[in-house]
C-alpha positions as CSV (number, residue, x, y, z in Angstrom):
1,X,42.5,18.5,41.8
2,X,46.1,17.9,43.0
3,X,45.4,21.2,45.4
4,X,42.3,19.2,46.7
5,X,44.0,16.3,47.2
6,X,47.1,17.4,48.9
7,X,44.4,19.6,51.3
8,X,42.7,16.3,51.9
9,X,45.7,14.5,53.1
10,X,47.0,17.2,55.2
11,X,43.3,17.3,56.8
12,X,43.6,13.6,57.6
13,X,46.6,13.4,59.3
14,X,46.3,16.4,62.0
15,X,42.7,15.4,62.4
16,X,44.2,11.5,62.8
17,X,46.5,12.8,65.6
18,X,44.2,15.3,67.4
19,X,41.6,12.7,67.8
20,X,44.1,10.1,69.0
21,X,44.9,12.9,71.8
22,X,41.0,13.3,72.4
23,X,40.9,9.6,73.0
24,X,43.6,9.2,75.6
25,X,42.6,12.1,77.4
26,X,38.8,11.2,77.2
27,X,38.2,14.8,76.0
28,X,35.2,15.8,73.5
29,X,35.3,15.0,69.8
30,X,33.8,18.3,68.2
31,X,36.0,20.5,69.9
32,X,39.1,18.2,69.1
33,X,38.1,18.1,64.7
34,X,37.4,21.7,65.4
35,X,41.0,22.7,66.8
36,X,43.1,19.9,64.3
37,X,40.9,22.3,61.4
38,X,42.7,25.6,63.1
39,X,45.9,24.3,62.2
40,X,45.6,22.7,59.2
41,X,44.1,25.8,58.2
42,X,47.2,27.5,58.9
43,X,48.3,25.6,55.4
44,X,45.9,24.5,53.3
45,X,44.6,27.1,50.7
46,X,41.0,28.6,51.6
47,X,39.7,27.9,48.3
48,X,40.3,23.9,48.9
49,X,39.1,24.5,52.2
50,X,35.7,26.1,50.9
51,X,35.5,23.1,48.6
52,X,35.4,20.5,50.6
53,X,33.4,22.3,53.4
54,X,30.6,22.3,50.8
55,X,31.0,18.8,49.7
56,X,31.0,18.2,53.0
57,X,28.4,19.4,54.1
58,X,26.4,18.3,50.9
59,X,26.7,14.6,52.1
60,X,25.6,15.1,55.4
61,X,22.1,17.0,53.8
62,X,21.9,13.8,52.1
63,X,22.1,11.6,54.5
64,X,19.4,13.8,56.3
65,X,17.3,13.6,53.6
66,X,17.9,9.4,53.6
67,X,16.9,9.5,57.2
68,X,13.9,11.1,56.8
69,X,10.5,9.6,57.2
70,X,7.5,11.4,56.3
71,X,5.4,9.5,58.9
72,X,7.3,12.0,61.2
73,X,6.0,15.4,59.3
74,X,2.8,14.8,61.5
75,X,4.7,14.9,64.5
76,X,6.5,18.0,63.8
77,X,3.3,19.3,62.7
78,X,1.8,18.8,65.8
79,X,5.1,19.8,68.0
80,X,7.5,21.2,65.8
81,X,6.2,24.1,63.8
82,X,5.1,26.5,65.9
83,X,8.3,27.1,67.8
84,X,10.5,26.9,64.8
85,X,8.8,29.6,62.9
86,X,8.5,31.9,66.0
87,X,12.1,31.4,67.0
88,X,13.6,32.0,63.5
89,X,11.2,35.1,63.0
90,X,12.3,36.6,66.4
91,X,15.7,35.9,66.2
92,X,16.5,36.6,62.6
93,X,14.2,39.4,62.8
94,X,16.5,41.0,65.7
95,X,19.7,39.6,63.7
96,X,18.5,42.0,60.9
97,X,18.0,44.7,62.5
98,X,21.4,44.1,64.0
99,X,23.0,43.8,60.4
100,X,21.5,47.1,59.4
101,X,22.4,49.3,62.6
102,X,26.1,47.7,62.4
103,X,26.4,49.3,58.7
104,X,25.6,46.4,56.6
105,X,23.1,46.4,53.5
106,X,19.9,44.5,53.0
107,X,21.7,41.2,51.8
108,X,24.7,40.7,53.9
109,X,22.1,41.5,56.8
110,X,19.7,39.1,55.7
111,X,22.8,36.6,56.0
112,X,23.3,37.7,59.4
113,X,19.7,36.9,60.4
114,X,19.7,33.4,58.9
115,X,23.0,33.0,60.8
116,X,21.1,34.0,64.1
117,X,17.8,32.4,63.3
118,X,18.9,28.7,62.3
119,X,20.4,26.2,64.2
120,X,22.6,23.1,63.4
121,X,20.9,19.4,63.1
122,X,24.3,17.8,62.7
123,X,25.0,19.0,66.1
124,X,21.6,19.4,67.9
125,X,20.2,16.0,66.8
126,X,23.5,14.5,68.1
127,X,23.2,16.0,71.3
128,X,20.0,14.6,72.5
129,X,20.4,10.7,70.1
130,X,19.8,9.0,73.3
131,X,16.7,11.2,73.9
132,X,15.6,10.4,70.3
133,X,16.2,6.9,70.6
134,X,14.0,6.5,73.3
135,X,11.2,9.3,72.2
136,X,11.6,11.3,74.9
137,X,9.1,14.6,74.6
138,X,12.1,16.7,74.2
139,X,14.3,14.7,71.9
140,X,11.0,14.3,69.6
141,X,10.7,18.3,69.9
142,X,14.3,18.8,68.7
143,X,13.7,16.6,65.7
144,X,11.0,18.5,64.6
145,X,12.0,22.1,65.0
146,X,15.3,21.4,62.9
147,X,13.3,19.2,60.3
148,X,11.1,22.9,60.2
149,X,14.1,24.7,59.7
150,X,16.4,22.8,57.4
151,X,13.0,23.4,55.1
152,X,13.0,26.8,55.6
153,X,16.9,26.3,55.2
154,X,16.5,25.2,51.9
155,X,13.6,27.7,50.8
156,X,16.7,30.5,51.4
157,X,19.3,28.7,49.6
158,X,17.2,29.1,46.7
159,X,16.4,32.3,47.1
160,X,19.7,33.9,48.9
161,X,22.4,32.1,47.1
162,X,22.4,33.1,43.0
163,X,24.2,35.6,41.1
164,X,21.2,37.8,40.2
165,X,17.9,38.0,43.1
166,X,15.1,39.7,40.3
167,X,11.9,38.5,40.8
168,X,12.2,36.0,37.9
169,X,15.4,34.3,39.0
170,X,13.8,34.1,42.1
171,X,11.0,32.3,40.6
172,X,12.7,30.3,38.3
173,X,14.9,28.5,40.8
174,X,12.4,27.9,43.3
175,X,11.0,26.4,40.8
176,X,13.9,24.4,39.7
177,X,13.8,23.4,44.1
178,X,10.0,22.2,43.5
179,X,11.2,20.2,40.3
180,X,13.5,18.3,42.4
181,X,11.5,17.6,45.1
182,X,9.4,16.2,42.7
183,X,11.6,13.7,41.0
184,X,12.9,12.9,44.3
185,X,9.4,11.3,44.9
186,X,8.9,10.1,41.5
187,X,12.8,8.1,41.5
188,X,11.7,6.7,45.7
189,X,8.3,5.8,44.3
190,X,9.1,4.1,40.9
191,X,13.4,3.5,39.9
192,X,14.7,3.1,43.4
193,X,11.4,0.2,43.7
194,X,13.2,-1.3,40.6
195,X,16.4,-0.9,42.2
196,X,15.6,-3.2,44.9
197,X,14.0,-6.0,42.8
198,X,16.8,-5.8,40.3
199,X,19.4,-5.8,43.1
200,X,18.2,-8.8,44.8
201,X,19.4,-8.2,48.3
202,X,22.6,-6.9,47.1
203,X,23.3,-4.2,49.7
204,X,26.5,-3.2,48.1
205,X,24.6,-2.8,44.4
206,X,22.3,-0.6,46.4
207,X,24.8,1.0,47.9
208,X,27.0,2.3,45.0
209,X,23.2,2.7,43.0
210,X,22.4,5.4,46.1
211,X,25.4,7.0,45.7
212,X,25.2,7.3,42.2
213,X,21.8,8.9,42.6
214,X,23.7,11.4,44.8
215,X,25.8,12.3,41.9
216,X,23.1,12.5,39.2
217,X,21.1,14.8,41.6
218,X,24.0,17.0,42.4
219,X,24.8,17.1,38.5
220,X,21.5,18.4,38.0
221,X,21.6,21.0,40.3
222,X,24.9,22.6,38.3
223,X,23.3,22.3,34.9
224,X,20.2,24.2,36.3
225,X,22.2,26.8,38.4
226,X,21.5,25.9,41.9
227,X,23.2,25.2,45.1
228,X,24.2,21.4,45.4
229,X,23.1,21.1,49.0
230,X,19.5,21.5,47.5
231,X,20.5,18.7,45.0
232,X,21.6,16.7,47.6
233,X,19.0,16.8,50.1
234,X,16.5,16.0,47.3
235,X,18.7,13.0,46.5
236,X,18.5,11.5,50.1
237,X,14.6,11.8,49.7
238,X,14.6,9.7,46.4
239,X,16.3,7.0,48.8
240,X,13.5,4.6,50.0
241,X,13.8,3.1,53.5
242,X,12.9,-0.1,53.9
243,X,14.4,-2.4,56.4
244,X,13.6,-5.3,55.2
245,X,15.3,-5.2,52.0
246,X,18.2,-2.2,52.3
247,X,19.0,-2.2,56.1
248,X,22.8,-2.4,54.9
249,X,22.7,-0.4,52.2
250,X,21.3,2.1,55.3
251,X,24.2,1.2,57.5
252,X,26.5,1.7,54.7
253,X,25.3,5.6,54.5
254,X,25.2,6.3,58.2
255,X,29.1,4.7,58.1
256,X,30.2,6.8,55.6
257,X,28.2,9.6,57.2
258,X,30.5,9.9,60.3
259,X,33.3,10.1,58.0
260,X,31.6,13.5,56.3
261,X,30.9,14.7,59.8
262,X,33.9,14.4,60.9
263,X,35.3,16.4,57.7
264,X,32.7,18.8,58.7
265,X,33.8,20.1,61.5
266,X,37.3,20.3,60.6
267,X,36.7,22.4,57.5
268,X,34.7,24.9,60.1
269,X,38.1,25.3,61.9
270,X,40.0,25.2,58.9
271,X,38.3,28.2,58.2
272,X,38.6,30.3,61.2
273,X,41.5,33.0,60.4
274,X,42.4,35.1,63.5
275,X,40.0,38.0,63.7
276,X,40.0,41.6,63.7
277,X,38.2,44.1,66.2
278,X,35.3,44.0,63.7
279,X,35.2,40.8,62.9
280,X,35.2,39.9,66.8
281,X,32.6,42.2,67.8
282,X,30.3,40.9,65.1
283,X,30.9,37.1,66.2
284,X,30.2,38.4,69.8
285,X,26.6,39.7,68.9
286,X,26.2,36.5,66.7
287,X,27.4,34.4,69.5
288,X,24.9,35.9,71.9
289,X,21.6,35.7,70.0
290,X,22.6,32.3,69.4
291,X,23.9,31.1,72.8
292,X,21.2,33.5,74.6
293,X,18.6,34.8,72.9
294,X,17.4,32.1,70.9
295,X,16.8,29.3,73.6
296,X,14.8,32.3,75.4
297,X,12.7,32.5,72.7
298,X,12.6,28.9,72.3
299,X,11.7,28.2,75.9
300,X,9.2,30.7,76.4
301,X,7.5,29.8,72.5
302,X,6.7,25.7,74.2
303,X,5.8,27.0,77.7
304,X,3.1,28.8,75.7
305,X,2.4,25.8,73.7
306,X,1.4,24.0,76.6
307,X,5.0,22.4,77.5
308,X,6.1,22.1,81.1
309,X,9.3,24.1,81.6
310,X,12.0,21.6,81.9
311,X,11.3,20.3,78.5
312,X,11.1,23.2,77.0
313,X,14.5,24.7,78.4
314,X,16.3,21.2,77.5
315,X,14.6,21.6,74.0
316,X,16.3,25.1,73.5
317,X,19.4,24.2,74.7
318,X,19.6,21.6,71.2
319,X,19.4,25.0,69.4
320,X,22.3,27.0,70.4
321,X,24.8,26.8,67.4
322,X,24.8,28.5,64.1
323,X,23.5,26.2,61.6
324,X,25.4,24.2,58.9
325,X,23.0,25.3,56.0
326,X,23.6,29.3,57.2
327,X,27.6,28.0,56.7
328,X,26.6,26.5,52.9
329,X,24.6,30.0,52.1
330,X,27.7,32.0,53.8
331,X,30.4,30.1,52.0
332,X,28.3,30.3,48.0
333,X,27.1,34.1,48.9
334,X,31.4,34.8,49.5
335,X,32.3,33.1,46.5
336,X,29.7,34.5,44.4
337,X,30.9,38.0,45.4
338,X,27.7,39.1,47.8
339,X,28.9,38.4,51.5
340,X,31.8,41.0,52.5
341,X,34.9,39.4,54.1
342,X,34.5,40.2,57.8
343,X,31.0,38.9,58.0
344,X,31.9,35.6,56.8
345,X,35.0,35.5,59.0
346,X,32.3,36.4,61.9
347,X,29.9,33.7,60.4
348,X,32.6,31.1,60.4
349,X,33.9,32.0,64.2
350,X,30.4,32.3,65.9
351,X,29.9,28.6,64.2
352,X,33.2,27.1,65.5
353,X,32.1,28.4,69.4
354,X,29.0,27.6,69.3
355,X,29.5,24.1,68.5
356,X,32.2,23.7,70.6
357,X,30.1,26.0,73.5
358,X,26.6,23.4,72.4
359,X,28.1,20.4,73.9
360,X,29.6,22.1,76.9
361,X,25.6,23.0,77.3
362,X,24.4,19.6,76.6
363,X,26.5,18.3,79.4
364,X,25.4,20.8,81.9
365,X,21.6,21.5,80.9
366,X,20.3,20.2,84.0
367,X,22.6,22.8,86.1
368,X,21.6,25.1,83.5
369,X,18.3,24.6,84.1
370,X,18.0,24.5,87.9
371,X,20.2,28.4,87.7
372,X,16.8,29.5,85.5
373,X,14.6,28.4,88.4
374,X,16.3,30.0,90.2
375,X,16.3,32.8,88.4
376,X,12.6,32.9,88.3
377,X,11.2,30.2,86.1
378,X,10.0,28.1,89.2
379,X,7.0,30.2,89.6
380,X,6.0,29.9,86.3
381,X,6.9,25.5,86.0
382,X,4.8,25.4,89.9
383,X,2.2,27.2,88.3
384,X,1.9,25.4,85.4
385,X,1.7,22.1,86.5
386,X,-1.0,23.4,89.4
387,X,-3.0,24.8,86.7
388,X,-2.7,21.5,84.6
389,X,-2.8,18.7,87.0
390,X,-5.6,17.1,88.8
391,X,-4.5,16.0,92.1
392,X,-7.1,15.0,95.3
393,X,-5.0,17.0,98.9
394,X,-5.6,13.6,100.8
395,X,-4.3,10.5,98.4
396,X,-2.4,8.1,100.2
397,X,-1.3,4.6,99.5
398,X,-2.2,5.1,95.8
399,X,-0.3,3.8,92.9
400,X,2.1,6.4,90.4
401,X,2.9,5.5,87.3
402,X,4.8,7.2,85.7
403,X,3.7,7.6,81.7
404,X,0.5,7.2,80.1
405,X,1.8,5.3,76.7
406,X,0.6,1.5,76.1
407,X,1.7,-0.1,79.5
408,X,0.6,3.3,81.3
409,X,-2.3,2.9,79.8
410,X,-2.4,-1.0,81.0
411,X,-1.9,0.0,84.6
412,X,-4.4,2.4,84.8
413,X,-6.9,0.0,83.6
414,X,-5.9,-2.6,85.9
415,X,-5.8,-0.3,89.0
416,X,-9.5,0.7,88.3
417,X,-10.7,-3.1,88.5
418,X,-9.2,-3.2,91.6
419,X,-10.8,-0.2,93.0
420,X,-6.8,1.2,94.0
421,X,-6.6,4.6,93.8
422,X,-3.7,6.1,91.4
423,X,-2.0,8.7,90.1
424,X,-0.5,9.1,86.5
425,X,2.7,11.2,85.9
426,X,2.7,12.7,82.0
427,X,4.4,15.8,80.4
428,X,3.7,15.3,76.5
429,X,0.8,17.8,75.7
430,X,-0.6,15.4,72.9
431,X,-1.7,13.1,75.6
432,X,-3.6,15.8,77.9
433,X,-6.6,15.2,76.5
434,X,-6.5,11.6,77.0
435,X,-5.0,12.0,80.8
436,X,-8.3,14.0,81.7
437,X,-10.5,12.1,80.0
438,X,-9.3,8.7,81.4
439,X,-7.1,9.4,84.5
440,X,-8.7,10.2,87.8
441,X,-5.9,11.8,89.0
442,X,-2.8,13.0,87.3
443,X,0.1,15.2,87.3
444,X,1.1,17.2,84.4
445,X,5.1,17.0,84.7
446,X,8.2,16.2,84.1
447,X,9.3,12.9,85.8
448,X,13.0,14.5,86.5
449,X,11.6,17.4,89.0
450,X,10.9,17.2,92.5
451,X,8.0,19.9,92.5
452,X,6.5,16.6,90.3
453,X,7.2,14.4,92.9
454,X,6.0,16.9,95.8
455,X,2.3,17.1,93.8
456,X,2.4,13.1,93.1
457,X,2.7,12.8,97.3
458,X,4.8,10.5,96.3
459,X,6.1,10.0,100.6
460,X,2.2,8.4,100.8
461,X,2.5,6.1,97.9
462,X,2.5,2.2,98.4
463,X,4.1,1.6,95.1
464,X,5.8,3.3,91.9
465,X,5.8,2.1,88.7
466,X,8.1,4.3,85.7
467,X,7.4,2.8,82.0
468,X,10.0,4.1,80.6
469,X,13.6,2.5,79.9
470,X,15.1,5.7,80.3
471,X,18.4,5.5,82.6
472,X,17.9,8.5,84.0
473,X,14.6,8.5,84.9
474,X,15.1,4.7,86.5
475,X,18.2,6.7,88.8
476,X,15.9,9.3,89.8
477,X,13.4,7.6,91.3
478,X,15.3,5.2,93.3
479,X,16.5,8.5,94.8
480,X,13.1,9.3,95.9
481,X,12.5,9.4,100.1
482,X,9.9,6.7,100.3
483,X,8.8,3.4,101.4
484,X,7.1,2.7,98.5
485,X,7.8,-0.5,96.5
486,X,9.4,0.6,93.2
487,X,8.9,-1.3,89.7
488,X,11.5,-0.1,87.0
489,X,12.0,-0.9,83.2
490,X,15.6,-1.4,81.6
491,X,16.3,-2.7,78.2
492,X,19.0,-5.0,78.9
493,X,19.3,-8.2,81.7
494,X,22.5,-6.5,82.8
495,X,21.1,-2.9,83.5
496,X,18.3,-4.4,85.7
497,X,20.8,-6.3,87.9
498,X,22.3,-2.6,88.4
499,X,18.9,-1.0,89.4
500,X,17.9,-3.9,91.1
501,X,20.6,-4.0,93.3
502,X,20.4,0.2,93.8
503,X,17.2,-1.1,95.7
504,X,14.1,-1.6,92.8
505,X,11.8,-4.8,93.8
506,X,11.2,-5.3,90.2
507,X,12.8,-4.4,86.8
508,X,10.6,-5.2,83.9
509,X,13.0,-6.7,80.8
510,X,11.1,-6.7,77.8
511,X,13.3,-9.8,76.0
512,X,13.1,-11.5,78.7
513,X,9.7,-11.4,79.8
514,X,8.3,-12.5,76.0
515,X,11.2,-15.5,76.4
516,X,9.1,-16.3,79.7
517,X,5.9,-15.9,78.2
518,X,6.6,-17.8,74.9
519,X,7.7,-20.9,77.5
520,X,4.9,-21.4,79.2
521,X,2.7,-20.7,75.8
522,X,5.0,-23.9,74.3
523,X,4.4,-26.1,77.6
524,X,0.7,-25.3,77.4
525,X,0.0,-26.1,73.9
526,X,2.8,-29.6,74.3
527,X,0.5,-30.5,77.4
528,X,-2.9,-29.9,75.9
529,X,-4.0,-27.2,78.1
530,X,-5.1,-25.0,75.3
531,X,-5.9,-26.0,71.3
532,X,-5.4,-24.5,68.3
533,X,-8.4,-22.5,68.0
534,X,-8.2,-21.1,71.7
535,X,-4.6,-20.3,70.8
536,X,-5.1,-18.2,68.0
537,X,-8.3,-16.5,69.1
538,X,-6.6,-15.2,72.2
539,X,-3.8,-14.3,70.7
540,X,-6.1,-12.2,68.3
541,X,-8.0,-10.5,71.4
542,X,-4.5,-9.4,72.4
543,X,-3.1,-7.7,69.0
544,X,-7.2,-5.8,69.2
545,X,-6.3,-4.8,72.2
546,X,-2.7,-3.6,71.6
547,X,-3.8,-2.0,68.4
548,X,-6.8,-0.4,70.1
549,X,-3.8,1.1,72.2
550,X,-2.2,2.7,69.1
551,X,0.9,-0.1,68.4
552,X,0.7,-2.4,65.2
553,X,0.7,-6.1,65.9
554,X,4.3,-6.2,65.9
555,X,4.7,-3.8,68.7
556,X,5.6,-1.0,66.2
557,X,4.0,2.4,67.5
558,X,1.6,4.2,65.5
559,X,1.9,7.2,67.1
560,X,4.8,8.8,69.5
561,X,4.7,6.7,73.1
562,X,6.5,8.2,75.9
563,X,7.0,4.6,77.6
C-alpha cells in the first residue's frame, strides 16, 4: 500500500506540471498525461503502475455503464451493429493471422486481434462530444459502434482473461458475467429505487451509496474469479438515471470521472518502456491496422449501409486507437502469465500513439477526408447521392431546408400550402423512407459538401433555411455564392449576433422565441382575447401535433432528430 501510494503522489505531481505546460502553451491534453506517464514511469515500479492502470480504468467502465441508457440500444441497433461486427471480424481476423505468421501461438494472437479489432470509447466518444451533443448522424454512429464493442469487450474479458480456458471455466464465468448483469438490473429496478426514497434528495447520500455499490460489485467479481472491469461495468448499470431526483449525484460521477481519465492516460505512458526491434515492429503493424485499416473497413461497411461518404469516413476516424478494454485484457493476461513480454510492450506503445495520433485525426478529418476524394472516393459520394436523391434539372427560386427532423418537417408542410416549390437536404438513412414518401424533392447528403450544394442548385434558390444549431453547419452556408435569403439556428442570443452579422437575415433562438411567444400568450389571456377553454384546447392541438412529429410534450425526442 505504501508502494501505491508513493506511485500515486509521484503521478500527480509530474502530471500537475505537464498539464500546467499544456495550458500555457495551449497544447493538447492527451498527449501532455501521456508524456508526464513516460517519465514518471521512469520511477515508479510497473507493478503499481499495472495496479492503478486497472483501477483506473475500472472506474471509467463504470461510469460508462452509469451513462448508459437502454432507450439508445435501439439506435445502435438500427446504426450501430452492423459496422461494429464487420469491422472487428475483418480487422481482428487479419490481426490474427498477423499474430500467427509473426511466431505467436493461438492466445497471445487472439490478444493481438482484440488489440486490432477494438477501439477506445474514452477517446472516440470524446472526440466527437460536440457531435453527440447535438445528434449529429456521425456522433450518433460512433456511440453505437463502441457501445457494440465494449459488449463484445466484455464477452472476451470473460472468456480471455482466467487462469484456465477449458470449456467449463469458460462456461462458468460467463455465467458468473450473465449473473451480474442480472443483479445489476434487479439492484437499478428495486434497492437503488429505495435508495432514492430513503435519501430524500440527498445527492451526497446517493453519491457515496453509488460508490459503495461500485465496491460491492467489484468485491463480487474477486470472490467469483473474474476481472473487476466486468464488476464494474455491471455496477454502473445498477445506477438508475433519473434527473429529476439524482442529477447531482450524476454530476458528482462525471466530476470524479475526469479525474480517473486523467489517471488513465498517464498510467498508458507510465507503461511505455523503450522498445526493442521486435517490440517496434510489432507496434508498427498494430499501429497500421488501427490507424489504416480499420477506418477502411469502417468507411466502406456504412457506405454499404446506405451512409453518404463524409459521414461515414468522419465516423471511422472515432475509431482509430487501440481500445482501453484490449489494455485491461493485456495488462490481467501479463500478470496471469499468458501474454509474452514484447507483445504487451507492443500493446501498450500502439495504445500511447494512437491516442496521441486520434486527436491529431480529429482535428484534421475534414482535410483527411477531402485527400480520400481525391484519392477516389468522390466518384463513389457523387454517385451515391445521384442514385439517392430526387432532384427536378430546372428548380429555381425554391426553398432548401436543410434537415427533415420536427421543424424540417414544419417547413415542408408549410411550403406545400403555399404551393412553393422546395428542396429538403438529409443524410441520416433512418429518415429515407420518410424523405420519399413526403418530400417532392430532396437531396440525400451531407450538409458540409459542395457536390450537396451543386445538386440542391442552391445559386437558383430564393431562400435557405438550416434547422440545425450546429456551428459549423451555420458557417458553411453563409459561405455559400448566392442571393438567397438565409434563415440560421443558434442556441445562444450571443452566437446569432455573430451569424447575423456574417450576413444571415434571420437566426432562430429557441429561448428566446418561447420568451416571445409566452408574452404575447400572457397579454392575450390579461386582455380577454382568448378564455380558458380556447387556451387549453389549442394548446392541446399543438402537443398532438408535436407528438404526431415524434417529440413528447415537453420537447423531449422520441426518436434521434437531426435538427
Amino acid at each position: 500500500m505504501t508502494e501505491l501510494l508513493t506511485a500515486l503522489g509521484i503521478v500527480f505531481v509530474v502530471m500537475g506540471a505537464f498539464l500546467l505546460c499544456a495550458h500555457y502553451f495551449g497544447l493538447p491534453i492527451v498527449p501532455a498525461l501521456i508524456l508526464s506517464g513516460v517519465l514518471s514511469g521512469t520511477v515508479v515500479q510497473e507493478e503499481s503502475l499495472l495496479e492503478i492502470a486497472q483501477w483506473g480504468i475500472a472506474f471509467l467502465v463504470f461510469v460508462y455503464g452509469v451513462n448508459l441508457e437502454f432507450d439508445d440500444i435501439r439506435t445502435v441497433v438500427r446504426d450501430g451493429e452492423t459496422a461494429a461486427f464487420v469491422q472487428f471480424a475483418l480487422v481482428g481476423g487479419i490481426g490474427y493471422g498477423v499474430g500467427l505468421v509473426v511466431g505467436y501461438d493461438w492466445l497471445n494472437a487472439a490478444y493481438f486481434a482484440v488489440a486490432a479489432g477494438l477501439s477506445s470509447t474514452i477517446v472516440g466518444t470524446a472526440l466527437v462530444e460536440s457531435e453527440i451533443r447535438e445528434n449529429l448522424v456521425h456522433g450518433r454512429l460512433a456511440t453505437s459502434i463502441h457501445f457494440v464493442q465494449d459488449l463484445v469487450a466484455v464477452l472476451l474479458i470473460l472468456v480471455l482473461v482466467a487462469e484456465t480456458f477449458s470449456l467449463e471455466a469458460v462456461g462458468q464465468r460467463l455465467a458468473v458475467g450473465v449473473g451480474l448483469l442480472v443483479l445489476a438490473f434487479a439492484t437499478s429496478r428495486y434497492l437503488f429505487e429505495y435508495l432514492l426514497e430513503l435519501a430524500e434528495g440527498s445527492q451526497e447520500l446517493l453519491l457515496i451509496s453509488s460508490v459503495s455499490i461500485l465496491i460491492g460489485f467489484l468485491a463480487i467479481s474477486e470472490l467469483l474469479g473474474v476481472s473487476i472491469v466486468v464488476g464494474a461495468f455491471a455496477a454502473g448499470l445498477s445506477i438508475k438515471r433519473d434527473f429529476t431526483r439524482n442529477l447531482g449525484m450524476l454530476n458528482g460521477v462525471q466530476s470524479i470521472r475526469d479525474f480517473f481519465v486523467a489517471l488513465f492516460f498517464v498510467a498508458i505512458g507510465a507503461l511505455v518502456s523503450l522498445p526493442t526491434v521486435e517490440v517496434a515492429v510489432t507496434a508498427t503493424v498494430l499501429v497500421v491496422l488501427t490507424l489504416l485499416i480499420k477506418p477502411l473497413v469502417t468507411t466502406a461497411t456504412l457506405l454499404r449501409s446506405g451512409y453518404e461518404t463524409r459521414t461515414a469516413t468522419l465516423t471511422s476516424l472515432t475509431l482509430d486507437q487501440v481500445s482501453e478494454f484490449a489494455l485491461i485484457i493485456a495488462i490481467q493476461a501479463l500478470i496471469l502469465g499468458h501474454l509474452v513480454r514484447d507483445l504487451f510492450d507492443a500493446i501498450v506503445l500502439a495504445a500511447a500513439i494512437t491516442m496521441i495520433t486520434s486527436s491529431l485525426t480529429k482535428r484534421h478529418e475534414d482535410r483527411i477526408y477531402e485527400l480520400l476524394l481525391d484519392a477516389g472516393l468522390d466518384t463513389f459520394h457523387g454517385r451515391k447521392t445521384d442514385e439517392r436523391s430526387r432532384t427536378p434539372a430546372d428548380l429555381s427560386d425554391h426553398v432548401i431546408v436543410v434537415g427533415f427532423g420536427r421543424i424540417g418537417r414544419q417547413l415542408v408542410s408549410q411550403c406545400e400550402q403555399l404551393d412553393r416549390e422546395y428542396l429538403v437536404i438529409e443524410n441520416d438513412p433512418a429518415r429515407y423512407g420518410e424523405l420519399q414518401e413526403d418530400c417532392a424533392n430532396f437531396v440525400f447528403g451531407d450538409a458540409m459538401d459542395e457536390y450537396t450544394w451543386q445538386k440542391a442548385q442552391y445559386r437558383s434558390a430564393r431562400l435557405i433555411i438550416s434547422t440545425a444549431e450546429t456551428a459549423d453547419l451555420s458557417e458553411r452556408v453563409l459561405d455559400l455564392d448566392t442571393d438567397a435569403e438565409i434563415l440560421l439556428r443558434s442556441t445562444s442570443a450571443e452566437r446569432a449576433r455573430v451569424l447575423l452579422e456574417r450576413g444571415a437575415e434571420y437566426v432562430l433562438v429557441p429561448d428566446l422565441l418561447a420568451g416571445e411567444q409566452l408574452t404575447h400568450l400572457v397579454e392575450a389571456v390579461l386582455t380577454g382575447e382568448i378564455d380558458r377553454e380556447a387556451l387549453r384546447e389549442s394548446h392541446l392541438e399543438s402537443i398532438d401535433e408535436f407528438e404526431r412529429a415524434g417529440y413528447t410534450a415537453l420537447g423531449t425526442p422520441k426518436f434521434d432528430d437531426v435538427s
